[in-house]
C-alpha positions in Angstrom: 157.5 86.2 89.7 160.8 88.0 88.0 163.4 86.1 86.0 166.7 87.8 85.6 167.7 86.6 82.0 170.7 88.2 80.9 170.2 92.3 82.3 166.5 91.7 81.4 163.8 91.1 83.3 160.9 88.5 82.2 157.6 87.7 84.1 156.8 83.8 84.7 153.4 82.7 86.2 153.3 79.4 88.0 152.3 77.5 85.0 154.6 78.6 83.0 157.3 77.4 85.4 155.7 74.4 85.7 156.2 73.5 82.3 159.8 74.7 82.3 160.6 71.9 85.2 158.1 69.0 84.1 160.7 66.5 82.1 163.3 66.7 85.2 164.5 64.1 87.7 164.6 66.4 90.2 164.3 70.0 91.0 166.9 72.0 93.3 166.4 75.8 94.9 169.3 78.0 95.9 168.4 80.3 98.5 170.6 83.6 98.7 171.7 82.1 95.6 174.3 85.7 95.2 175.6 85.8 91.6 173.7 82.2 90.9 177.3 80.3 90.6 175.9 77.2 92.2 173.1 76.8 90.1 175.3 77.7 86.6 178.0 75.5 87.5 175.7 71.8 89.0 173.2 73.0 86.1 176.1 72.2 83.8 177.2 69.4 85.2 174.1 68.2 85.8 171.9 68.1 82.9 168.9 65.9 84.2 168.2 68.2 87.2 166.2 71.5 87.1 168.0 74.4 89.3 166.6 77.7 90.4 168.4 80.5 92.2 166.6 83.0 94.1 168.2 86.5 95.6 167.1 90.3 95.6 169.9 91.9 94.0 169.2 91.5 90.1 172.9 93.4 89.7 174.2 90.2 90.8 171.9 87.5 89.5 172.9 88.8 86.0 176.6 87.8 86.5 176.2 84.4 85.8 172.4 84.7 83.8 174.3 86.1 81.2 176.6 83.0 81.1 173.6 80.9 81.4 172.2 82.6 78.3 175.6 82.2 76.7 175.6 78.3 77.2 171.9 78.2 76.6 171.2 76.0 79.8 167.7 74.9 79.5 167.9 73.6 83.2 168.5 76.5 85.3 166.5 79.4 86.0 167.7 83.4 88.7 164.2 84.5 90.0 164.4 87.8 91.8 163.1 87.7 95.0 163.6 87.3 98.9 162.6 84.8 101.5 160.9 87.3 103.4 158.4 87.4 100.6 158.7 83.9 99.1 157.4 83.5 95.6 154.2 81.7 95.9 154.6 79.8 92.3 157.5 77.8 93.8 155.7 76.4 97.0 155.7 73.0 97.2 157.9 72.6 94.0 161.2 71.0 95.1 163.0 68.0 96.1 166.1 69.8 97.5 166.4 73.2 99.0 170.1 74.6 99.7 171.2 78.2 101.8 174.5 78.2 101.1 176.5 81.0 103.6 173.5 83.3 104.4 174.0 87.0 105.5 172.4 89.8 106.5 168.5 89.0 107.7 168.5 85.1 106.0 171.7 84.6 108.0 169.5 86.1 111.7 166.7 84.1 110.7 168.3 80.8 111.0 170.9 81.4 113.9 167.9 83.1 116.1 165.7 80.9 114.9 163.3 82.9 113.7 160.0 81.1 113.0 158.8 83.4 110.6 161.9 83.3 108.5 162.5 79.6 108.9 158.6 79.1 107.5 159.5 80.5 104.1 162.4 78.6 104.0 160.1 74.9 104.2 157.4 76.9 101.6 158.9 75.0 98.4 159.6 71.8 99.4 157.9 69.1 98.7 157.2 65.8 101.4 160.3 63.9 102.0 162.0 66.9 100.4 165.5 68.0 101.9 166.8 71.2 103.1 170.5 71.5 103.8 171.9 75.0 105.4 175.7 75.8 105.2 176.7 78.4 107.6 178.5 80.0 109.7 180.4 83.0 111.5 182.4 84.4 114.2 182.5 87.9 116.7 185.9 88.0 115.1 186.0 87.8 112.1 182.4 89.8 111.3 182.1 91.7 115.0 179.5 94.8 113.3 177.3 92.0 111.4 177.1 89.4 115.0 176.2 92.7 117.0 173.6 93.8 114.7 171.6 90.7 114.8 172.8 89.9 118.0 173.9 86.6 117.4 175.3 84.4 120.0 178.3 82.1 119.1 177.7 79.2 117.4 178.6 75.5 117.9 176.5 71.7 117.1 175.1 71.7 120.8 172.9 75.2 120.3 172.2 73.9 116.7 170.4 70.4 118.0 169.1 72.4 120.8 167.8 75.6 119.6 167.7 75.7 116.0 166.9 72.3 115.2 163.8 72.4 117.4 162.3 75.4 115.5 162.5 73.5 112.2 160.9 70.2 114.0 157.8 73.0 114.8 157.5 73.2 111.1 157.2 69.8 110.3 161.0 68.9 109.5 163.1 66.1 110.9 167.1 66.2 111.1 169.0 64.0 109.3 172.2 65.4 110.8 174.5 67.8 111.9 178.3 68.2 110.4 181.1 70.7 111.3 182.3 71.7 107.7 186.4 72.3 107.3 187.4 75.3 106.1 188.9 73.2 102.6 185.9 71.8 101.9 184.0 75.3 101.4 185.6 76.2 97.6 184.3 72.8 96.7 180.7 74.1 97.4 180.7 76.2 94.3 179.8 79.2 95.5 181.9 82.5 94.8 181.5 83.2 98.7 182.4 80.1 99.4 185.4 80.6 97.6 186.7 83.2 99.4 185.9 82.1 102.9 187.5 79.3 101.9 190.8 81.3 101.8 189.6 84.2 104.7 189.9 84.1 108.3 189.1 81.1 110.0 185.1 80.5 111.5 183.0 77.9 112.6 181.0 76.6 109.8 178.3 74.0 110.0 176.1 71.6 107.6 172.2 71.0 108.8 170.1 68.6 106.5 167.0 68.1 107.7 163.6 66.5 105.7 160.5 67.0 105.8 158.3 64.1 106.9 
């Protein structure tokens, strides 16, 4: 798989990452991870657990892998790459899985429930591991993105009884379902979130489900 480290890229094999990870607590994934905010900023904060960021555009991994280098986190790693094509050296590799805001195809995956999106999604967790998905959106506020993926609206009932269900096929279990407040998304720690967070008003929910 590709690392972004600074505007380089480096090649790590599944051992190698392995290695990387062994002396952690507990090992997190960002999916859609964007400019890798999230990670940087609980990486630091957090110097006991192991973080990794995933997204296709390199251009914005190295925003914050150059602050990473600068700080010379040893707990944090940006891996180029897409959940359509999940990298197979992090299957089965972590405790907690987040999707923070998705857009674009991650985002029509989840809210069409999608089973071959969803699938890569549940690839790295390990059992009893925990994925939580933040999102959200609204014909208003993003009309040309809801009619391209032809997204219905979204509220907690089609979540228990649509999307929910699709995850249960894949061997998850839900823990809950939580509307999120439009204050509470700059605490997430995501640049998105940050400026949703002050952007027009949506519905935005929490799913955690684990897997049994």
């Amino acid at each position: 798989m590709k690392v972004v480290q600074g505007s380089k890229i480096k090649d790590l094999d599944a051992k190698g990452f392995k290695e990387l990870c062994k002396n952690f607590s507990e090992k997190i994934l960002d999916i859609g991870t964007g400019d890798g905010r999230f990670v940087f900023k609980n990486a630091q904060q957090n110097p006991h657990i192991f973080y990794v960021g995933l997204d296709p555009n390199q251009k914005q991994l190295e925003i914050y892998s150059k602050k990473i280098n600068k700080f010379r986190l040893r707990n944090t790693l940006l891996i180029l790459g897409s959940i359509e094509i999940f990298p197979i050296e992090l299957e089965n590799m972590f405790d907690k899985i987040y999707v923070h805001f998705p857009w674009g195809s991650l985002l029509g995956g989840i809210a069409n429930a999608q089973i071959d999106l969803l699938k890569n999604l549940v690839l790295g967790l390990e059992t009893n591991g925990i994925l939580q998905i933040i999102f959200g959106y609204s014909s208003e506020a993003e009309p040309t993105q809801t009619d391209r993926l032809s997204l219905d609206s979204i509220d907690a009932k089609r979540i228990k009884e649509v999307i929910v269900p699709a995850f249960n096929k894949l061997g998850l279990e839900l823990e809950k379902v939580e509307k999120i407040e439009k204050e509470e998304l700059s605490e997430i720690e995501t640049t998105w979130g940050k400026k949703l967070a002050f952007g027009q008003d949506r519905k935005m929910f929490s799913i955690t489900l684990f897997k049994a």
